[in-house]
KOLGU-547753 format. One record per atom (N, C-alpha, C): atom name; x, y, z; residue in one letter. Coordinates in steps of 0.2 Angstrom, whole numbers, plus 5000, padded with zeros to 4 digits. Last residue first. Layout:
KOLGU-547753
<r CA,<X,Y,Z>,A>;
...
//
This chain:
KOLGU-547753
<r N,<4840,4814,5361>,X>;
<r CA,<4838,4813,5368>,X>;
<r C,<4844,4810,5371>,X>;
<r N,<4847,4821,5350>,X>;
<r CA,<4840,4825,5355>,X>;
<r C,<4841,4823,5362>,X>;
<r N,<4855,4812,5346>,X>;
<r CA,<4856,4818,5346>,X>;
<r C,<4852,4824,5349>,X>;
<r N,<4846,4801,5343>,X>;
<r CA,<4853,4797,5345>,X>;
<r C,<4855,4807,5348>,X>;
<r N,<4834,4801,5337>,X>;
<r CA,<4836,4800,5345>,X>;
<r C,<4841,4801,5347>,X>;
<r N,<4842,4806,5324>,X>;
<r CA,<4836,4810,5329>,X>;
<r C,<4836,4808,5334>,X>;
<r N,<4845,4793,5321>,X>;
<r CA,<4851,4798,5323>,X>;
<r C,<4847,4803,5326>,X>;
<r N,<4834,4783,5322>,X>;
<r CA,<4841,4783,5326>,X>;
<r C,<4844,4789,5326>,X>;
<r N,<4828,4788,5310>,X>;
<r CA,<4824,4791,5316>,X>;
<r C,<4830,4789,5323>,X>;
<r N,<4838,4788,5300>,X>;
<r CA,<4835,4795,5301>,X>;
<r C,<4833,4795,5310>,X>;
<r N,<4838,4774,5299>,X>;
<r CA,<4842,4777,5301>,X>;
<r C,<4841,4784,5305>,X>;
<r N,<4823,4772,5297>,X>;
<r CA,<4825,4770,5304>,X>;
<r C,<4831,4773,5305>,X>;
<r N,<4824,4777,5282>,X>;
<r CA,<4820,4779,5287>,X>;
<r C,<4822,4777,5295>,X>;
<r N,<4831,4769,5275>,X>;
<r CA,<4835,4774,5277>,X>;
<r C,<4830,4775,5282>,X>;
<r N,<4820,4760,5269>,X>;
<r CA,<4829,4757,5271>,X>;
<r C,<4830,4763,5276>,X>;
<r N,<4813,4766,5265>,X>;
<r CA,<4809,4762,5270>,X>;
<r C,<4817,4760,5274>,X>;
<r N,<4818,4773,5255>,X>;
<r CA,<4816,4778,5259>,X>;
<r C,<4813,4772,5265>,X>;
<r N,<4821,4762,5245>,X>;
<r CA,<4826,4765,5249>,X>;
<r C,<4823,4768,5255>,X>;
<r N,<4807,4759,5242>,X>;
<r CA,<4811,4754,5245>,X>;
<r C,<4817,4755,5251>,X>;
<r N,<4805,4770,5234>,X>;
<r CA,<4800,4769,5240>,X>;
<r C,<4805,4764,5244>,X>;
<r N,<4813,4766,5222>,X>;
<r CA,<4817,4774,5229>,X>;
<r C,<4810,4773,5235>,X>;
<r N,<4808,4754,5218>,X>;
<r CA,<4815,4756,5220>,X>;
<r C,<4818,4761,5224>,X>;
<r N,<4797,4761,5212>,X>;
<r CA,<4796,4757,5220>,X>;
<r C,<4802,4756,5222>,X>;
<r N,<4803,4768,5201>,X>;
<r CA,<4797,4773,5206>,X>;
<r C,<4798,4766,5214>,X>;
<r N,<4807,4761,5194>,X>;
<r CA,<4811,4763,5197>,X>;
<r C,<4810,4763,5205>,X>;
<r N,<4804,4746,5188>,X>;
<r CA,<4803,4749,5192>,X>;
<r C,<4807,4753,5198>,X>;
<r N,<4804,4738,5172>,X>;
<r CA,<4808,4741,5176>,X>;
<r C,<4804,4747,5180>,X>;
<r N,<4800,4722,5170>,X>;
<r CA,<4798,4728,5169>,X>;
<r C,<4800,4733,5174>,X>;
<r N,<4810,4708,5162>,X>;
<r CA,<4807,4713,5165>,X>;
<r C,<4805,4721,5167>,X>;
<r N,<4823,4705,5158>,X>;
<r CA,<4818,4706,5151>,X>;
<r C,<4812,4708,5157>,X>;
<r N,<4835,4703,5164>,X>;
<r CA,<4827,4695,5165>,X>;
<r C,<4824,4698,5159>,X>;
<r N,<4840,4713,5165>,X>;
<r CA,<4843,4708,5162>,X>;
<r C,<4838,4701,5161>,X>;
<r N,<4832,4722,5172>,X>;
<r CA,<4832,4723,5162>,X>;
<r C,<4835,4718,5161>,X>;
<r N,<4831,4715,5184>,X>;
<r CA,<4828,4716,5181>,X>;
<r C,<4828,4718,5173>,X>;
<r N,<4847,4716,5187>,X>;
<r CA,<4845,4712,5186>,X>;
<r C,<4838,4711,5183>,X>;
<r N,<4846,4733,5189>,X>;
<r CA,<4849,4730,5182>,X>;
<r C,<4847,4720,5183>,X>;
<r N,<4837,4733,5200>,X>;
<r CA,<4837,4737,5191>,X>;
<r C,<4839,4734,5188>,X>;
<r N,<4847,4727,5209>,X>;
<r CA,<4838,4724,5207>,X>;
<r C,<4836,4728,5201>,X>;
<r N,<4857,4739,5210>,X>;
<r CA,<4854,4729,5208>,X>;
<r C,<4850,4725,5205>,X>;
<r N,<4850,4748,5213>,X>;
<r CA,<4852,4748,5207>,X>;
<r C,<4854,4743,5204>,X>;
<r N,<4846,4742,5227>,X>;
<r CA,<4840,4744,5222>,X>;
<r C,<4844,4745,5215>,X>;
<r N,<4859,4744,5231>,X>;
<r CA,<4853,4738,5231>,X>;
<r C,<4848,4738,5225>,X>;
<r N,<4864,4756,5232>,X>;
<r CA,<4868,4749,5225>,X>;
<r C,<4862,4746,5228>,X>;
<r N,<4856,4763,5240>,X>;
<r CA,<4854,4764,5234>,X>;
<r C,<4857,4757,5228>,X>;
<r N,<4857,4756,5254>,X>;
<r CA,<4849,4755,5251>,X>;
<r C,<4852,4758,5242>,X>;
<r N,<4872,4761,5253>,X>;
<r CA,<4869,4753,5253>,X>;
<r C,<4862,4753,5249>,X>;
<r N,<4869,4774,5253>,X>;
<r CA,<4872,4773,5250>,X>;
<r C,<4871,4765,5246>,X>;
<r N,<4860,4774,5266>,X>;
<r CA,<4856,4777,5261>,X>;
<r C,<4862,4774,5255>,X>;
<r N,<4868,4769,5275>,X>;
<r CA,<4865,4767,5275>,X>;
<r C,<4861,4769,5269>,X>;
<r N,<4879,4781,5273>,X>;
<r CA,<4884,4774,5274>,X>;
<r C,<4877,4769,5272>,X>;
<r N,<4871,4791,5279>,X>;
<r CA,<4874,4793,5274>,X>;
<r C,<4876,4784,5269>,X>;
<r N,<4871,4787,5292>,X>;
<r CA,<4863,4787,5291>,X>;
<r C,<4867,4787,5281>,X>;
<r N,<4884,4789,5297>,X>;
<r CA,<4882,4781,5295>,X>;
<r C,<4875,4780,5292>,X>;
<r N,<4887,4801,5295>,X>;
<r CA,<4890,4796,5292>,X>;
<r C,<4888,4791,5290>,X>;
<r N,<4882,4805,5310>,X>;
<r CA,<4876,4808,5304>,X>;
<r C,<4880,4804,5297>,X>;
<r N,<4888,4792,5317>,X>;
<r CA,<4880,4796,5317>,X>;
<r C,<4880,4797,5312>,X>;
<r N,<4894,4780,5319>,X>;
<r CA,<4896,4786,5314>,X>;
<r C,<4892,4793,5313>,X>;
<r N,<4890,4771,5327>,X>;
<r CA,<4894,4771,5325>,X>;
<r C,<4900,4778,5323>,X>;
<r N,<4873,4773,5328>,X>;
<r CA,<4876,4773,5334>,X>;
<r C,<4884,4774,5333>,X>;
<r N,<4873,4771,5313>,X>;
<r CA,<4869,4776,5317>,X>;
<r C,<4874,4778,5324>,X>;
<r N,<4876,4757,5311>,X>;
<r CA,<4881,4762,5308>,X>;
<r C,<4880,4769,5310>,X>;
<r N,<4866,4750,5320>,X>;
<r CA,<4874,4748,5319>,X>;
<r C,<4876,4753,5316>,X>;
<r N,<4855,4756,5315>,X>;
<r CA,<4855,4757,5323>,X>;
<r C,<4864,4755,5324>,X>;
<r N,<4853,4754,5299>,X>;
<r CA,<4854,4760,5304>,X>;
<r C,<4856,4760,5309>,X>;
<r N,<4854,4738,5302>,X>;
<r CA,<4859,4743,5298>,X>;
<r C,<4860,4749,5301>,X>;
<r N,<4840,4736,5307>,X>;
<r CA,<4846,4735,5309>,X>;
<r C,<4853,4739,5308>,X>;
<r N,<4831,4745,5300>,X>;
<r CA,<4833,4746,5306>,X>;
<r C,<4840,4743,5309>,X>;
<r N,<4832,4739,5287>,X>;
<r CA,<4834,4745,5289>,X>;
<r C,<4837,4748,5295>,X>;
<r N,<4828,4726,5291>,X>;
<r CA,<4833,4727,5289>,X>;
<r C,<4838,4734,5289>,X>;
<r N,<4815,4732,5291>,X>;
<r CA,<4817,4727,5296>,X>;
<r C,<4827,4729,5297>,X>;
<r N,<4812,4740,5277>,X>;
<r CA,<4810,4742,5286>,X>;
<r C,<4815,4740,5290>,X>;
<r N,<4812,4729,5270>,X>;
<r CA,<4815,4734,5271>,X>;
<r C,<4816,4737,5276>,X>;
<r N,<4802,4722,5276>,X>;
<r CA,<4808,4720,5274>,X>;
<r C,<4813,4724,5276>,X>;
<r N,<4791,4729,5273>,X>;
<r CA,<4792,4727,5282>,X>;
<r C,<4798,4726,5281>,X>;
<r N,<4790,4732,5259>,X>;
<r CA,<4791,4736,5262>,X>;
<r C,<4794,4735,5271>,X>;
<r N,<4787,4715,5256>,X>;
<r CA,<4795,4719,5254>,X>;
<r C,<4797,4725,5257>,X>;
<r N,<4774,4714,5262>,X>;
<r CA,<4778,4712,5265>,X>;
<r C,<4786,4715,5263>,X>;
<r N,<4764,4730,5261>,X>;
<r CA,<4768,4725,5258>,X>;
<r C,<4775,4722,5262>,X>;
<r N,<4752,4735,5271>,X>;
<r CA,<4758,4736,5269>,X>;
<r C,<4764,4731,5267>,X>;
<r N,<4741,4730,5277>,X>;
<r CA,<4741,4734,5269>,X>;
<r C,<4747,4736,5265>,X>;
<r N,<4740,4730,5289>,X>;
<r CA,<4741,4726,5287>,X>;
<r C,<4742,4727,5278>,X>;
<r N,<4739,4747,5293>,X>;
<r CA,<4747,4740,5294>,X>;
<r C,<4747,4736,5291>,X>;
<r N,<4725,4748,5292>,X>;
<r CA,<4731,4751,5286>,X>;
<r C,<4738,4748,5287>,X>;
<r N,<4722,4739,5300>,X>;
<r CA,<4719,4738,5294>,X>;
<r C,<4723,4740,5290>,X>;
<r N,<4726,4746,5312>,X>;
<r CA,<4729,4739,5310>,X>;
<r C,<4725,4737,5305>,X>;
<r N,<4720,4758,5311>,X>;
<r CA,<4725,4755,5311>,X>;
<r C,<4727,4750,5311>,X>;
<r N,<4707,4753,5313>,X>;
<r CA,<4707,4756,5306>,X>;
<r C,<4714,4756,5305>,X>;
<r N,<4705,4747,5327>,X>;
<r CA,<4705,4742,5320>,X>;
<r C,<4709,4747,5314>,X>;
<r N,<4710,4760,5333>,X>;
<r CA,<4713,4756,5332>,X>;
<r C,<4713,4750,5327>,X>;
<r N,<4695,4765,5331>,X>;
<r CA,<4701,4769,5328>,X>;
<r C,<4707,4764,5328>,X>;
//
């Protein structure tokens, strides 16, 4: 059971850990900060991100993906989400 778990971890694109990673930092500074604000403050950022990377994309003449742009966001925000859940339960 654990190999099959870290079989599925490893499948997970280095961009999505990125985001994750980065997420988490952001979240736990503007989480801890502003609570339910900062998870707000952090989904905001994840979104001009990705709307960046859209338009710098159509400007390259590349193929526009939204679909993995809001997957990117949801890896962004997610860490905030589960900070502010801690941050107000426990």
């Amino acid at each position: 059971m654990l190999n099959k778990f870290i079989e599925t971890l490893a499948k997970i694109r280095y961009d999505k850990l990125s985001h994750y990673f980065y997420g988490s930092i952001a979240g736990f500074i503007f989480t801890m900060l502003f609570k339910w604000f900062g998870v707000i403050i952090v989904l905001v950022l994840a979104l001009l991100k990705e709307v960046f990377d859209i338009i710098e994309d159509y400007q390259k003449g590349n193929e526009l993906r939204i679909r993995d742009g809001l997957i990117d966001t949801a890896f962004t925000v997610a860490p905030a989400i589960f900070f502010l859940i801690i941050y107000l339960f426990f």
